[in-house]
PAZANU-195066 format. One record per residue (C-alpha): residue number from 0; residue in three letters; chain; x, y, z. Coordinates in nm, 3 decimals, m for minus. Each point is the difference from the previous one (the first is absolute). Example, Ala and Ser with C-alpha at 12.3 -4.5 7.8 and 13.67 -1.06 7.14 Angstrom:
<zatis>
+-----+--------+--------+---------+---------+---------+
! num ! residu ! chaine !       X !       Y !       Z !
+-----+--------+--------+---------+---------+---------+
!   0 !    ala !      A !   1.230 !  m0.450 !   0.780 !
!   1 !    ser !      A !   0.137 !   0.344 !  m0.066 !
+-----+--------+--------+---------+---------+---------+
</zatis>
This chain:
<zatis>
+-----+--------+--------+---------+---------+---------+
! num ! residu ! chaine !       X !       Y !       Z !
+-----+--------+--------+---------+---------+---------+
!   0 !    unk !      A !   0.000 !   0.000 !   0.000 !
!   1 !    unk !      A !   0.303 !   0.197 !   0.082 !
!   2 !    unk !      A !   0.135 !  m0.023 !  m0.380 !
!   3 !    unk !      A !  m0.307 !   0.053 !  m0.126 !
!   4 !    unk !      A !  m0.051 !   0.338 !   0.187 !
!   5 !    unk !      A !   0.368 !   0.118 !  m0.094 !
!   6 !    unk !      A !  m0.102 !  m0.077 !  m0.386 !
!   7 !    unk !      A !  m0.247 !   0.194 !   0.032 !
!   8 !    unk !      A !   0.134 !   0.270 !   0.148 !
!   9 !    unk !      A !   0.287 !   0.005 !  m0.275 !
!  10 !    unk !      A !  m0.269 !  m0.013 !  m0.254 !
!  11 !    unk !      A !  m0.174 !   0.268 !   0.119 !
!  12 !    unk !      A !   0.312 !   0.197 !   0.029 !
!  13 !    unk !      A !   0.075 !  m0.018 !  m0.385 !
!  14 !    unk !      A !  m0.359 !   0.083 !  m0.085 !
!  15 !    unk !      A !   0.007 !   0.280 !   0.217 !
!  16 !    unk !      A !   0.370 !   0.129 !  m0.181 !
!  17 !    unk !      A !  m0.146 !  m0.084 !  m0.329 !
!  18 !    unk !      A !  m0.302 !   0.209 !   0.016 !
!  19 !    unk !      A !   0.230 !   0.317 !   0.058 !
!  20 !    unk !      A !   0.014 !   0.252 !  m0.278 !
!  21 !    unk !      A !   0.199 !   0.268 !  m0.061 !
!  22 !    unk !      A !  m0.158 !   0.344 !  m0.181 !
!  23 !    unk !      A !   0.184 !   0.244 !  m0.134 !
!  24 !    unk !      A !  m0.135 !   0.377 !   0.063 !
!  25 !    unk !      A !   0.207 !   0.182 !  m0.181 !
!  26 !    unk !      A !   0.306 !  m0.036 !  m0.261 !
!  27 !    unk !      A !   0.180 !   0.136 !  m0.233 !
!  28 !    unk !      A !   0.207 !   0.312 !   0.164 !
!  29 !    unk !      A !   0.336 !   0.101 !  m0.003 !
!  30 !    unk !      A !   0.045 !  m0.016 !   0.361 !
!  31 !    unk !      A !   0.160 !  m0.273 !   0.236 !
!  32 !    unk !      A !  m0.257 !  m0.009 !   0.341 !
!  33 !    unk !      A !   0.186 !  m0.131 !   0.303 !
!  34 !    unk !      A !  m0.167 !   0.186 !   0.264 !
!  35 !    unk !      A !  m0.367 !  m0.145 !   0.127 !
!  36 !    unk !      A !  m0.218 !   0.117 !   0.326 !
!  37 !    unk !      A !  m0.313 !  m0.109 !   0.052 !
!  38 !    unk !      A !  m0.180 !   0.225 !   0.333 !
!  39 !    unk !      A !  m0.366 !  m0.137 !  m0.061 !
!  40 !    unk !      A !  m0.215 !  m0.238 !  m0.171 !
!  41 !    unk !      A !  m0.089 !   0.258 !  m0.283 !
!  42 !    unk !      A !   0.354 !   0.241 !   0.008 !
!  43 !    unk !      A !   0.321 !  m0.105 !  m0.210 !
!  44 !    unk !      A !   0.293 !   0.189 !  m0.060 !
!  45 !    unk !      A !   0.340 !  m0.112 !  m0.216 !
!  46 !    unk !      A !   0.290 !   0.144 !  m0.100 !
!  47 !    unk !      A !   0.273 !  m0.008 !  m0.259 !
!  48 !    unk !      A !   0.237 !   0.178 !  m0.243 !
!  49 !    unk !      A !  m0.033 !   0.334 !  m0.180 !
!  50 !    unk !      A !  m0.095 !   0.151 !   0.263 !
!  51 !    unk !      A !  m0.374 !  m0.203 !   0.017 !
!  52 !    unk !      A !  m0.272 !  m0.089 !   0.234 !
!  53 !    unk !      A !  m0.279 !  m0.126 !  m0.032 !
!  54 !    unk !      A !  m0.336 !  m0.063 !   0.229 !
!  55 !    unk !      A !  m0.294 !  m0.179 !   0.015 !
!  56 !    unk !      A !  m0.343 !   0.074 !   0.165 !
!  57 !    unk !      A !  m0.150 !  m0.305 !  m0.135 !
!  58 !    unk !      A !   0.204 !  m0.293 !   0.174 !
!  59 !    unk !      A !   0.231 !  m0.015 !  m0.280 !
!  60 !    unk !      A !  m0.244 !   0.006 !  m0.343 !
!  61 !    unk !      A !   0.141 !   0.295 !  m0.106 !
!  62 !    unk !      A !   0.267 !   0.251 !   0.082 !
!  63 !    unk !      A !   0.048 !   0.361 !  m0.070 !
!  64 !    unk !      A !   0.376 !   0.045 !  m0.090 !
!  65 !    unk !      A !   0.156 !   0.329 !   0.101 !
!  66 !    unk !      A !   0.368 !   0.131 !  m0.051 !
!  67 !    unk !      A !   0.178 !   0.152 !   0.310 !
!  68 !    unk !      A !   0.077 !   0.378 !  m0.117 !
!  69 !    unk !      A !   0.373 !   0.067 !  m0.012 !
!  70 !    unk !      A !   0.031 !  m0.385 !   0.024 !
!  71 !    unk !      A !  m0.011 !  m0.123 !  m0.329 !
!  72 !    unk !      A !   0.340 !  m0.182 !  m0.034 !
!  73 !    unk !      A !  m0.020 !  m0.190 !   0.318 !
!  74 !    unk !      A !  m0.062 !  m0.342 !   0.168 !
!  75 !    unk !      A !  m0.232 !  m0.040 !   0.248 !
!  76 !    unk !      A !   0.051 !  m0.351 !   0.149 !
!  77 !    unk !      A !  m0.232 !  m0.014 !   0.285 !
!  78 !    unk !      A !  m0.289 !   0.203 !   0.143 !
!  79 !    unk !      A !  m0.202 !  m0.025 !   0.287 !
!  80 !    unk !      A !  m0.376 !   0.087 !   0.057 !
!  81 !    unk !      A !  m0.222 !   0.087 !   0.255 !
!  82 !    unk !      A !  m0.334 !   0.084 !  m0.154 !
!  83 !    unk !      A !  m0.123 !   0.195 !  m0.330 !
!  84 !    unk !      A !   0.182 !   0.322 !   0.067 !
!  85 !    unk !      A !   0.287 !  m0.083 !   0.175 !
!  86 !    unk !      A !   0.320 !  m0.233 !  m0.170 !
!  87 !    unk !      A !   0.389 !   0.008 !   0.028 !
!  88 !    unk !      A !   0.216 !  m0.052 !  m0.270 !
!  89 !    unk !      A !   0.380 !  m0.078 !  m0.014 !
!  90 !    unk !      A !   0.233 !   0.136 !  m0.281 !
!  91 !    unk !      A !   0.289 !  m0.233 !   0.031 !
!  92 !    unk !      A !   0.318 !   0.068 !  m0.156 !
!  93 !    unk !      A !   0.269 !   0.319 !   0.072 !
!  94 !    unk !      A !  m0.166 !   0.279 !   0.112 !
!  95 !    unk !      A !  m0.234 !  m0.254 !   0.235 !
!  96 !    unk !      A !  m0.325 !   0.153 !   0.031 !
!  97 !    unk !      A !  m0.301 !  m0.091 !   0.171 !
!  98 !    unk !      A !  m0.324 !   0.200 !  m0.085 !
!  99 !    unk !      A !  m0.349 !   0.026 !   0.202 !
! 100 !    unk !      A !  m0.402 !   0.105 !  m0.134 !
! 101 !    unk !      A !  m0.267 !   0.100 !   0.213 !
! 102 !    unk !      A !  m0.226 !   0.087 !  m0.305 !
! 103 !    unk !      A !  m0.035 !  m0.300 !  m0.226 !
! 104 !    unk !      A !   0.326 !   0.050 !  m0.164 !
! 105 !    unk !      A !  m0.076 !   0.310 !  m0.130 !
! 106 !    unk !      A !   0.274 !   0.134 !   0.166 !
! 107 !    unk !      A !   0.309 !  m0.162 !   0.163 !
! 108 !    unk !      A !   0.241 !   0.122 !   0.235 !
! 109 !    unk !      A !   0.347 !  m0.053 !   0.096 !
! 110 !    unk !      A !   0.043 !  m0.130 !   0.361 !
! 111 !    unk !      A !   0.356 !  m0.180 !  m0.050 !
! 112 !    unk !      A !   0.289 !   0.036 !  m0.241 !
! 113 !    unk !      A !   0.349 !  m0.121 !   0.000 !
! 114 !    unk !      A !   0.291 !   0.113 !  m0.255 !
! 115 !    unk !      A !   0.261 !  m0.203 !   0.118 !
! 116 !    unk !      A !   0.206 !  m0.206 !  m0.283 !
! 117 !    unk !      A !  m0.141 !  m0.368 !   0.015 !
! 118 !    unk !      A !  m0.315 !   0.084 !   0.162 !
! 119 !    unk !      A !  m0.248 !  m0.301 !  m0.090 !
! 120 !    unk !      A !  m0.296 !  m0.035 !   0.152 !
! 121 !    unk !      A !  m0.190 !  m0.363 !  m0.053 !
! 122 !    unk !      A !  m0.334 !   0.011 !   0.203 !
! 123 !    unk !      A !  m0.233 !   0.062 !   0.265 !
! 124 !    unk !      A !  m0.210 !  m0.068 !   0.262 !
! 125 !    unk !      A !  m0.316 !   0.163 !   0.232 !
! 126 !    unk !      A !  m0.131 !  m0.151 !   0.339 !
! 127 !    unk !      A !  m0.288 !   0.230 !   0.159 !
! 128 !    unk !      A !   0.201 !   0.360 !  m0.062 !
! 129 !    unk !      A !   0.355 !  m0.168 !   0.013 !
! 130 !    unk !      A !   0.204 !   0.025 !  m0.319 !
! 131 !    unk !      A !   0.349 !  m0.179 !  m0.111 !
! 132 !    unk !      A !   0.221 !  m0.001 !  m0.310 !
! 133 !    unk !      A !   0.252 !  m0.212 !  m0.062 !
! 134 !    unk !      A !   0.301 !   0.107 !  m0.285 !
! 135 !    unk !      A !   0.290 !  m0.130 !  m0.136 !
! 136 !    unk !      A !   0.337 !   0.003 !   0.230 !
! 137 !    unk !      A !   0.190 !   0.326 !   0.077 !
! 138 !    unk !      A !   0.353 !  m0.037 !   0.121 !
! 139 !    unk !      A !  m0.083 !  m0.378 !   0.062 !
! 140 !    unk !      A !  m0.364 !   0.062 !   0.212 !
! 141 !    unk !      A !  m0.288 !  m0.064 !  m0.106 !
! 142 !    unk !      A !  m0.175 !   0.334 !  m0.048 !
! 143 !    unk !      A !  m0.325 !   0.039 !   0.217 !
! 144 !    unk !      A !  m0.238 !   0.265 !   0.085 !
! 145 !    unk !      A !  m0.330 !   0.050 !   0.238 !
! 146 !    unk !      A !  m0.347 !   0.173 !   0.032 !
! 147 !    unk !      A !  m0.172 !   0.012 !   0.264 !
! 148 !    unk !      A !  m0.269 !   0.253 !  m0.190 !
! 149 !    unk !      A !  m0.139 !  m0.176 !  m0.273 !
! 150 !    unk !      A !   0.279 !   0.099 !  m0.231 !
! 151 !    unk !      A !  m0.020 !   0.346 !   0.073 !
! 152 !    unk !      A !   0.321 !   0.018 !   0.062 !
! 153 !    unk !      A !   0.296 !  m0.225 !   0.052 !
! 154 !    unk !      A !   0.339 !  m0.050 !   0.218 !
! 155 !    unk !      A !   0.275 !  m0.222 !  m0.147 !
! 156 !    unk !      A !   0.134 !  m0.264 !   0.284 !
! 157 !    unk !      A !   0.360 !  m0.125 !   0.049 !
! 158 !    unk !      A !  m0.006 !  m0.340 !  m0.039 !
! 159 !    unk !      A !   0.236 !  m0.246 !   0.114 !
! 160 !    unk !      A !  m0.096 !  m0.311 !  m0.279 !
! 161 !    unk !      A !   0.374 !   0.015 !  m0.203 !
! 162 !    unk !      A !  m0.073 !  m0.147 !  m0.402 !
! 163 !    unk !      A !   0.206 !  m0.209 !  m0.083 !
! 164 !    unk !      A !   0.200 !   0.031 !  m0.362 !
! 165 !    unk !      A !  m0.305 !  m0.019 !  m0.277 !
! 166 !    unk !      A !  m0.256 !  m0.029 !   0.234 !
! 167 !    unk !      A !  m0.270 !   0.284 !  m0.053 !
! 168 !    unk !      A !  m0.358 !  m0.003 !  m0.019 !
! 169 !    unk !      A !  m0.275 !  m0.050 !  m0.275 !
! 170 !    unk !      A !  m0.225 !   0.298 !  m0.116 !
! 171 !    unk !      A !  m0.223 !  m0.206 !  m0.207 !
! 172 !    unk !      A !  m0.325 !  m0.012 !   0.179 !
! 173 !    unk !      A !   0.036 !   0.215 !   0.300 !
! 174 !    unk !      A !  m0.061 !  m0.314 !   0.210 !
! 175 !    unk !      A !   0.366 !  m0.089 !   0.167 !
! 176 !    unk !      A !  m0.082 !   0.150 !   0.358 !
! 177 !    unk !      A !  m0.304 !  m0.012 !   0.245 !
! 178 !    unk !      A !  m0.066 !   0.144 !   0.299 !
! 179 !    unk !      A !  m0.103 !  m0.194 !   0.289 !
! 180 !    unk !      A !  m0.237 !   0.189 !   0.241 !
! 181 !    unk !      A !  m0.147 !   0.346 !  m0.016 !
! 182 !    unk !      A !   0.161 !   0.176 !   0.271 !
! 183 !    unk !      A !   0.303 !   0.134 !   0.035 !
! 184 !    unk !      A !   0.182 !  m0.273 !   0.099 !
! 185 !    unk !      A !  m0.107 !  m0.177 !  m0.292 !
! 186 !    unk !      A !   0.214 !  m0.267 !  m0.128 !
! 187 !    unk !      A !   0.203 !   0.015 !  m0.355 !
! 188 !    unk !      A !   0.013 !  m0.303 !  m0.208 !
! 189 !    unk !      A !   0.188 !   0.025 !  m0.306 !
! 190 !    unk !      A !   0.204 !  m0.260 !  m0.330 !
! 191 !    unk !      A !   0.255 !   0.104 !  m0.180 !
! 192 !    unk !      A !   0.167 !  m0.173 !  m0.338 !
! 193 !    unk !      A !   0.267 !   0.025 !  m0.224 !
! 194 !    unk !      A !   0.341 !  m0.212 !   0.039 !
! 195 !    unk !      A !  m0.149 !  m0.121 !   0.357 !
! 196 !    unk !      A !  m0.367 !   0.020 !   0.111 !
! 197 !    unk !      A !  m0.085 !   0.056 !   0.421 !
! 198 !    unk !      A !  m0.298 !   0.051 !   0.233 !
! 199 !    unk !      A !   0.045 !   0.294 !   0.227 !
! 200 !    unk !      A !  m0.203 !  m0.007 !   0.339 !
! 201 !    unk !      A !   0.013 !   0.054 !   0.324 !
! 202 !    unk !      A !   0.366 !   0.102 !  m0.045 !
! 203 !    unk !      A !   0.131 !  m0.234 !  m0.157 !
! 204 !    unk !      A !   0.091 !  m0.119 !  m0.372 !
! 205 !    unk !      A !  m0.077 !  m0.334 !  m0.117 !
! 206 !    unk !      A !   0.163 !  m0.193 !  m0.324 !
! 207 !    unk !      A !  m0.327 !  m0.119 !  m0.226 !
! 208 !    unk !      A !   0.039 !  m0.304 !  m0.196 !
! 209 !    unk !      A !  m0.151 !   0.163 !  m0.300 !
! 210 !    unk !      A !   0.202 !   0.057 !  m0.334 !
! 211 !    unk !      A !   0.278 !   0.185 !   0.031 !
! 212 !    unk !      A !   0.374 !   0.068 !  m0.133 !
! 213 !    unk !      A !  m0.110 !   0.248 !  m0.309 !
! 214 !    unk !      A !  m0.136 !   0.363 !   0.005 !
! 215 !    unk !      A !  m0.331 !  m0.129 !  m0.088 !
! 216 !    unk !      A !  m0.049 !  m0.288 !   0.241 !
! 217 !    unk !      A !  m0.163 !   0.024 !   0.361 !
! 218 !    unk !      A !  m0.317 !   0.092 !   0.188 !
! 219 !    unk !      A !  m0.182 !   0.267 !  m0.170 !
! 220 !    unk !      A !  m0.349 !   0.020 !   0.211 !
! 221 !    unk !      A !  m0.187 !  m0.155 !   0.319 !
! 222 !    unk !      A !  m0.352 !  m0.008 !   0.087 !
! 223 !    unk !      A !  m0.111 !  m0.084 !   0.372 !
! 224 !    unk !      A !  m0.245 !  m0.244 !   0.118 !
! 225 !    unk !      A !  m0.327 !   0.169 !   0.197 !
! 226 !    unk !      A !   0.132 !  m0.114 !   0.270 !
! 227 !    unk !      A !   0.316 !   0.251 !  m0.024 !
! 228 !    unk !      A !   0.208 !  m0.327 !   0.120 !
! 229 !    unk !      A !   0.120 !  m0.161 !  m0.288 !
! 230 !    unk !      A !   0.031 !   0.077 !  m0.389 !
! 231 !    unk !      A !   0.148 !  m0.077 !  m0.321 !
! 232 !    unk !      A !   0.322 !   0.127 !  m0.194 !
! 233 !    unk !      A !   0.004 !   0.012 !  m0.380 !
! 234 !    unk !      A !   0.243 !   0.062 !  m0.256 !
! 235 !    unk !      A !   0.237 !  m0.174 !  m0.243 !
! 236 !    unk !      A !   0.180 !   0.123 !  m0.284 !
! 237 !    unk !      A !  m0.150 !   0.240 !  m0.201 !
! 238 !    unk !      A !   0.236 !  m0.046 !  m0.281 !
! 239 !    unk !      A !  m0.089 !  m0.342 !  m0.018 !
! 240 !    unk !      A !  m0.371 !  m0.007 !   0.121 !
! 241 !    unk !      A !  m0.093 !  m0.400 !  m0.107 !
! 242 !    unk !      A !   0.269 !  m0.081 !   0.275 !
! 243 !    unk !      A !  m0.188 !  m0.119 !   0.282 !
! 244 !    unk !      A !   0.186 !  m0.201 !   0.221 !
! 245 !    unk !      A !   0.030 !   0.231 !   0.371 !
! 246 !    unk !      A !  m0.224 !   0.289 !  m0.140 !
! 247 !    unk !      A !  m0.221 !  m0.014 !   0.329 !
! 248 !    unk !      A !   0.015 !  m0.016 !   0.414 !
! 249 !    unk !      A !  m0.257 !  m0.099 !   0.216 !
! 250 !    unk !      A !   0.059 !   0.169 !   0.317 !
! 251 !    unk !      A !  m0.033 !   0.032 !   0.361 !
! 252 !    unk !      A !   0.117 !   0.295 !   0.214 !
! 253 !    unk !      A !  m0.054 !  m0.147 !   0.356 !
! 254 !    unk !      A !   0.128 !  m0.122 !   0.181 !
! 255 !    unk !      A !   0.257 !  m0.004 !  m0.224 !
! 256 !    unk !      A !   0.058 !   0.051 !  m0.321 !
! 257 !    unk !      A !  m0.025 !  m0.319 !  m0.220 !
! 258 !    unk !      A !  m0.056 !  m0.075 !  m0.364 !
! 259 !    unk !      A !  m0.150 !  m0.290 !  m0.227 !
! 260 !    unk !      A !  m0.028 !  m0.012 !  m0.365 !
! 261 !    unk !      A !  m0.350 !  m0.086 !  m0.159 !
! 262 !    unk !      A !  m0.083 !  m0.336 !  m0.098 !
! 263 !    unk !      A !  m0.085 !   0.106 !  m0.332 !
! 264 !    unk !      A !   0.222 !   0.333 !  m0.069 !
! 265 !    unk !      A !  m0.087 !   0.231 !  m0.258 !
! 266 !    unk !      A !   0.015 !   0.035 !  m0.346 !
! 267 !    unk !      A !   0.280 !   0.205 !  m0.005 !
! 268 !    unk !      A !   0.115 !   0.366 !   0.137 !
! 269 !    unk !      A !  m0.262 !   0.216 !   0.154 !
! 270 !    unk !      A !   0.017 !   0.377 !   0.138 !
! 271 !    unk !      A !  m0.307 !   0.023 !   0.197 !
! 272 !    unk !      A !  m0.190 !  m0.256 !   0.195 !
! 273 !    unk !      A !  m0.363 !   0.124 !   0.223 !
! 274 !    unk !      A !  m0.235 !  m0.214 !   0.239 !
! 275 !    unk !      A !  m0.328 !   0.062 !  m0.124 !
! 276 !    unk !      A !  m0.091 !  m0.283 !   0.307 !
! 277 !    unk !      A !   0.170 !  m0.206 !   0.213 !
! 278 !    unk !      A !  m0.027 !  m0.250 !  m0.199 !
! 279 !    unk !      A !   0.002 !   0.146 !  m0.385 !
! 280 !    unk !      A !   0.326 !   0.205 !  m0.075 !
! 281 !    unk !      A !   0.088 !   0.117 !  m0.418 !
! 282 !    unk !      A !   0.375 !   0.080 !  m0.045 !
! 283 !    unk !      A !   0.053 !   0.180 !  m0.363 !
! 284 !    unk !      A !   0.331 !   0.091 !  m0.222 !
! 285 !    unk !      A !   0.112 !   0.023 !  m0.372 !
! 286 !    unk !      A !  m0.053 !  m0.417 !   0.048 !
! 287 !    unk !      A !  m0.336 !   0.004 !   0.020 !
! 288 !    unk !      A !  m0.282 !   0.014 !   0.282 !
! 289 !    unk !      A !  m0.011 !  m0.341 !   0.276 !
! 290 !    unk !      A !  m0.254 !  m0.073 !   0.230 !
! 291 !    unk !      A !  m0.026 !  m0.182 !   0.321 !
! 292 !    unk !      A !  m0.284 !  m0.090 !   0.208 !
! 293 !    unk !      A !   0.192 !  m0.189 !   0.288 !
! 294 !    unk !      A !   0.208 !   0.258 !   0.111 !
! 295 !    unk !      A !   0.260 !   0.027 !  m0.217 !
! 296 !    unk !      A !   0.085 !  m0.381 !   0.009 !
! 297 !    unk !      A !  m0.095 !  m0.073 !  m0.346 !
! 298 !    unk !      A !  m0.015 !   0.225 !  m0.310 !
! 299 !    unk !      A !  m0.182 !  m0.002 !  m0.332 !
! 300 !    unk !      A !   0.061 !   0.219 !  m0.254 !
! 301 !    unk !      A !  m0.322 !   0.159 !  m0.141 !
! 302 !    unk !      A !   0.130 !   0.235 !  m0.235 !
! 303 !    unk !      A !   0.324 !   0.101 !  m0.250 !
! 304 !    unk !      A !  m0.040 !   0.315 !   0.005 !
! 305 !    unk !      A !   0.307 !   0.203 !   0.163 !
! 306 !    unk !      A !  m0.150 !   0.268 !   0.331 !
! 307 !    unk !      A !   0.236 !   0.146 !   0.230 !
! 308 !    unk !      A !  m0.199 !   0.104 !   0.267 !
! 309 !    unk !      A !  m0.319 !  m0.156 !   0.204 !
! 310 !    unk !      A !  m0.245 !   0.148 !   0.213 !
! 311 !    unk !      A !  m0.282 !  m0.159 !   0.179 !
! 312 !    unk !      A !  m0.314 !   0.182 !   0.100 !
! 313 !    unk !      A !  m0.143 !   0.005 !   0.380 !
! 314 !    unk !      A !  m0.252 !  m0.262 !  m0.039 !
! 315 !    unk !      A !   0.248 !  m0.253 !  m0.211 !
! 316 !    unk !      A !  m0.208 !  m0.041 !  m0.258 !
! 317 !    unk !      A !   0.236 !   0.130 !  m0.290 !
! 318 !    unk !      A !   0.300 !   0.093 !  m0.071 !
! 319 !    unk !      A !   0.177 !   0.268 !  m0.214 !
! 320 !    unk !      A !   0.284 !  m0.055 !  m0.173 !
! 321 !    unk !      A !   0.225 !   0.240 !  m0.219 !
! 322 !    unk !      A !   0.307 !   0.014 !  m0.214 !
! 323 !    unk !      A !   0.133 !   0.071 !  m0.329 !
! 324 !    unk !      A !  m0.164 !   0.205 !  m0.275 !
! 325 !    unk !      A !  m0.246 !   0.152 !   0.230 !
! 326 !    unk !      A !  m0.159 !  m0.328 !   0.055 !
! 327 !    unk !      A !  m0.225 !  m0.052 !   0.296 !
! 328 !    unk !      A !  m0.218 !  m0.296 !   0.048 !
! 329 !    unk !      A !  m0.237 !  m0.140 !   0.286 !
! 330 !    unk !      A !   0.020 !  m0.351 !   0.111 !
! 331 !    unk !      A !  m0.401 !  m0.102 !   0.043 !
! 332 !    unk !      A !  m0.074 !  m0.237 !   0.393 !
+-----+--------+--------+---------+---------+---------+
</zatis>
């Protein structure tokens, strides 16, 4: 009776993976999204290059595409959104900016900016009004900055997490650090890539058994469970995206950090992963689009076509997923 229950269970599992479909919204555009927020059932912002973002009222249907005044020749990796009106972008590369509307994106103001040579930044993160960015190493720290206002304004922290040689972070879909908690103390939880590929937390850096040894290799996103407890770590090699042996972690954070691959991994690199349950998580790169409905134990891949970043909506009922070309589709529950 046992067997025949676990059958069934596995049955029901590919039915339920099969029945997934994946709709592209819109298409077509000369503009590479990377940057996804998703504040509310019906509210969708994203982000991208030359200088665009776009938002939707309509739970991602349609999008109204705007370009940044003064802008128009940079990359905005990541934003982050807090309703209709109000949405922070990040302009990544040397001068570092990161910009803040109250109005719709009508109008956008500058609450940080950095000119220093080799100034990266990669991504994100919000918890309650709490704010954190994460960029590229400066004289051999990782570079790191805080809000405490909802992005109103921002203080850059001295860290004490040394990179080691070709080790730097990932700016391809905002998603490489989360922060734990919504008060101050709130806890940072961070991957980097590159030639080697660690988890920083609680102070310390762990080695991630992900692929690594090339500029291209290593973690490049996390998403964590509901439970804020444990999570998963994807990545690979984006220059060779079918590879994928040790392109995903599952992990736990207490009370120790520990890590176990999937039983059946992915299909090959990936840049974002989301929970849109505890149970149903999508991970999404230039390889394609999986799905899993155990976890993250075992994947499926549902569709070829190449997304860098994934959002899920409150309720988990969809997903939205962007990338190249100005291509943004929803993934139906």
């Amino acid at each position: 009776m046992k067997r025949v229950l676990i059958i069934c269970l596995f049955c029901f599992s590919l039915l339920s993976l099969s029945a997934q479909s994946v709709v592209m919204v819109e298409q077509g555009q000369k503009i590479s999204i990377r940057g996804l927020s998703m504040p509310s059932a019906l509210v969708v912002w994203a982000s991208g290059s030359n200088g665009m973002v776009a938002k939707s009222l309509d739970g991602g249907n349609t999008f109204r595409w705007m370009r940044v005044e003064g802008y128009a020749r940079r990359d905005f990796r990541d934003i982050e959104a807090f309703d209709s009106s109000t949405a922070i972008i990040m302009a990544i590369d040397t001068p570092a900016h990161i910009l803040k509307t109250t109005d719709g994106g009508l109008t956008w103001e500058k609450v940080f900016d950095d000119t220093r040579p080799g100034m990266f930044l990669d991504a994100m993160d919000f918890s309650g009004n709490n704010g954190v960015v994460i960029g590229d190493p400066i004289n051999g720290k990782t570079f790191m900055a805080v809000s405490s206002d909802k992005g109103d304004s921002w203080k850059p922290i001295e860290t004490i997490d040394k990179m080691m040689d070709g080790e730097a972070f990932f700016a391809s879909s905002g998603s490489n650090i989360k922060l734990l908690g919504t008060n101050r103390n709130a806890k940072t939880l961070f991957v980097s890539g590159g030639m080697q590929s660690r988890l920083f937390f609680n102070g310390k850096a762990i080695n991630l058994p992900l692929q690594s040894g090339r500029s291209s290799t290593g973690a490049n996103g996390l998403a964590l469970h509901p439970n804020q407890q444990q999570g998963i770590i994807i990545g690979g090699d984006f220059a060779n995206d079918k590879r994928s042996d040790s392109a995903i972690l599952l992990f736990s954070l207490y009370p120790q950090a520990t890590f176990n691959y999937p039983l059946t991994p992915l299909s090959g690199y990936k840049s974002a992963v989301v929970y849109l349950s505890k149970s149903t998580v999508l991970a999404c790169g230039t390889s394609g689009v999986d799905l899993s409905v155990d976890g993250g134990l075992n994947w499926k891949n549902i569709s070829n076509i190449g997304f860098h970043v994934a959002v899920s909506s409150p309720d988990g009922r969809y997903a939205i997923m962007a990338g190249g070309n100005g291509r943004i589709a929803k993934l139906l529950l």
